[in-house]
C-alpha positions as CSV (number, residue, x, y, z in Angstrom):
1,X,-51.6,-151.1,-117.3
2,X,-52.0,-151.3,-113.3
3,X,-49.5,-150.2,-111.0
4,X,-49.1,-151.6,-107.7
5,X,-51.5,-150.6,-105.0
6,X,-53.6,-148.7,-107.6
7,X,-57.3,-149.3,-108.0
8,X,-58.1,-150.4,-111.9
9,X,-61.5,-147.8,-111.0
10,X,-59.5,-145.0,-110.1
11,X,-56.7,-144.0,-111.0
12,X,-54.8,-142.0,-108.7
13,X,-53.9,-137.8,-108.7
14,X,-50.2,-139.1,-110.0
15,X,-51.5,-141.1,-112.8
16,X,-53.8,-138.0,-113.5
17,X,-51.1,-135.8,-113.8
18,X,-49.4,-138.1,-116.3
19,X,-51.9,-138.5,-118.5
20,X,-52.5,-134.7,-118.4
21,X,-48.9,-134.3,-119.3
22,X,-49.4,-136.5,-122.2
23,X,-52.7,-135.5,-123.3
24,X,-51.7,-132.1,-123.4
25,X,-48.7,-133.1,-125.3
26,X,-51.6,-134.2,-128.1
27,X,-53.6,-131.5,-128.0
28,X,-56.7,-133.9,-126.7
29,X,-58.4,-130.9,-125.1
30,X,-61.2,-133.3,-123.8
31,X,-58.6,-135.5,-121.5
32,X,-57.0,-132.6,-120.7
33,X,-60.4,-131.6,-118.7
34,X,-60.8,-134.0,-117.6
35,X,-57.5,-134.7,-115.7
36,X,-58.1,-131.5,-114.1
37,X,-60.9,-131.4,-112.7
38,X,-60.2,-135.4,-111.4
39,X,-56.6,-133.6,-109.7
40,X,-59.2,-131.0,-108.2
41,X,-61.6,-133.3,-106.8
42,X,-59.3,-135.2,-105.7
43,X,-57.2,-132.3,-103.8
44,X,-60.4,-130.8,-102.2
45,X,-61.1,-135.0,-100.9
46,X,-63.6,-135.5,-103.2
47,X,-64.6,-138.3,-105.9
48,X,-64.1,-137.4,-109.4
49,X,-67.2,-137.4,-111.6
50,X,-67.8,-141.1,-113.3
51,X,-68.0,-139.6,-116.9
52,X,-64.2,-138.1,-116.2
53,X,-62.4,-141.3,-114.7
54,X,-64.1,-143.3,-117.8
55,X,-62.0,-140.9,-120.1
56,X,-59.0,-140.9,-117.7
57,X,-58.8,-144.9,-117.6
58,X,-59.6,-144.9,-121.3
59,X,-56.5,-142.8,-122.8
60,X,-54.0,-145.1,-122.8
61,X,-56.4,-148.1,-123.6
């Protein structure tokens, strides 16, 4: 599902924090890793490691 504005690649901090919200909600400890350290890369200006946008764009798929 792609939202407006959004590249497929990378989803953004706000679709991070979603599907941390709903990955934690499933106890899917690996996703839930993942989203955070995607939300901290991306608050220190950083890109997010490959391996952890692959699970990111992956959850709901």
């Amino acid at each position: 599902m792609a939202l407006l504005g959004q590249d497929h690649e990378r989803p953004s901090s706000e679709t991070a924090w979603t599907i941390l919200d709903a990955a934690h909600d499933l106890g899917d400890i690996v996703t839930v890793d993942a989203c955070r350290r995607v939300i901290d890369a991306d608050l220190r200006g950083d890109t997010p490691a490959t391996s952890d946008m692959v699970v990111l764009s992956a959850f709901f798929g």
